[in-house]
C-alpha positions in Angstrom: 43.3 0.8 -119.2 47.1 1.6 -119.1 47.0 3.4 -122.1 44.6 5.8 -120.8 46.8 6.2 -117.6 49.9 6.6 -119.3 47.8 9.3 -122.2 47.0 11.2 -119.0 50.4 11.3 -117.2 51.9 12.5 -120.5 49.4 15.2 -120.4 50.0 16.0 -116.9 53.8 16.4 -117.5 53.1 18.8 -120.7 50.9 20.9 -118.5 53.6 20.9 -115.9 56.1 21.9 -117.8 54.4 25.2 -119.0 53.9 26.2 -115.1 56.5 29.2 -114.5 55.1 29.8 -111.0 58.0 27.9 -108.8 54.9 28.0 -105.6 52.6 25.7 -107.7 55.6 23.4 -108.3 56.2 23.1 -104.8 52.6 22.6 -103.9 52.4 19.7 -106.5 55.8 18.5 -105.4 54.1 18.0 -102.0 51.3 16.7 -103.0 53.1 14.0 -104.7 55.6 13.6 -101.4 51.8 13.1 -99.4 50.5 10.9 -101.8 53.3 8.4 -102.2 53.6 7.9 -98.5 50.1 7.6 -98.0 49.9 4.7 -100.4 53.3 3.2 -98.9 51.8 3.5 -95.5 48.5 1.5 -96.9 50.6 -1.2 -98.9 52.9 -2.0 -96.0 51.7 -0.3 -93.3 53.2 2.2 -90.2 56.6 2.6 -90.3 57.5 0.4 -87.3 59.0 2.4 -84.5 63.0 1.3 -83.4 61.3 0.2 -80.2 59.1 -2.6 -82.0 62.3 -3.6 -84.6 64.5 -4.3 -81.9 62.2 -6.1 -79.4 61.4 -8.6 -83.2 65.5 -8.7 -83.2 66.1 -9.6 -79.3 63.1 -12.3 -79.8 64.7 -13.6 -82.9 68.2 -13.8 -80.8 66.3 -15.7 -78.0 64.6 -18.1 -80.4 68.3 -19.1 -82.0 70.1 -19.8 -78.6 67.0 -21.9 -77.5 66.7 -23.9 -80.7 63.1 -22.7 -81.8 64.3 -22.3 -85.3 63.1 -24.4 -88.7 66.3 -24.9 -90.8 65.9 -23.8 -94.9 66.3 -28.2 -95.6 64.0 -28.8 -92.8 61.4 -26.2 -94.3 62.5 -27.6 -97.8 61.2 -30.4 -97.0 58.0 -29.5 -95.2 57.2 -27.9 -98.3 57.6 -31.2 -100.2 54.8 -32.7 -98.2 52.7 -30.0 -99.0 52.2 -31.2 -102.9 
């Protein structure tokens, strides 16, 4: 299966390079833009807006001074317990 995917990218890139036409570059160069966020956008999701990040960062701020916080050895060793 990887060979056949790497056979056809190698193929792709030969055909590319024979394309004088700079417009059909920049169309596949967008395409490619499109497609790569489109598949970051569905492997982690929206970008989060600055709204959203820094209500997560004043919540995390408020959960250290009150003490709602699990320590790396006290998580440690809640993960012991799990084997």
């Amino acid at each position: 299966m990887r060979t056949q995917v790497d056979s056809r990218k190698l193929h792709f890139i030969e055909e590319l390079l024979k394309v004088e036409n700079e417009d059909i570059i920049k169309k596949l160069e967008s395409i490619l833009q499109e497609e790569r966020i489109k598949f970051l956008e569905q492997e982690l999701g929206s970008p989060m807006s600055l709204k959203t990040f820094n209500a997560m960062i004043d919540n995390s701020e408020n959960d250290l001074s009150t003490g709602k916080i699990t320590t790396s050895n006290e998580l440690k060793k809640k993960i012991q317990k799990w084997k």
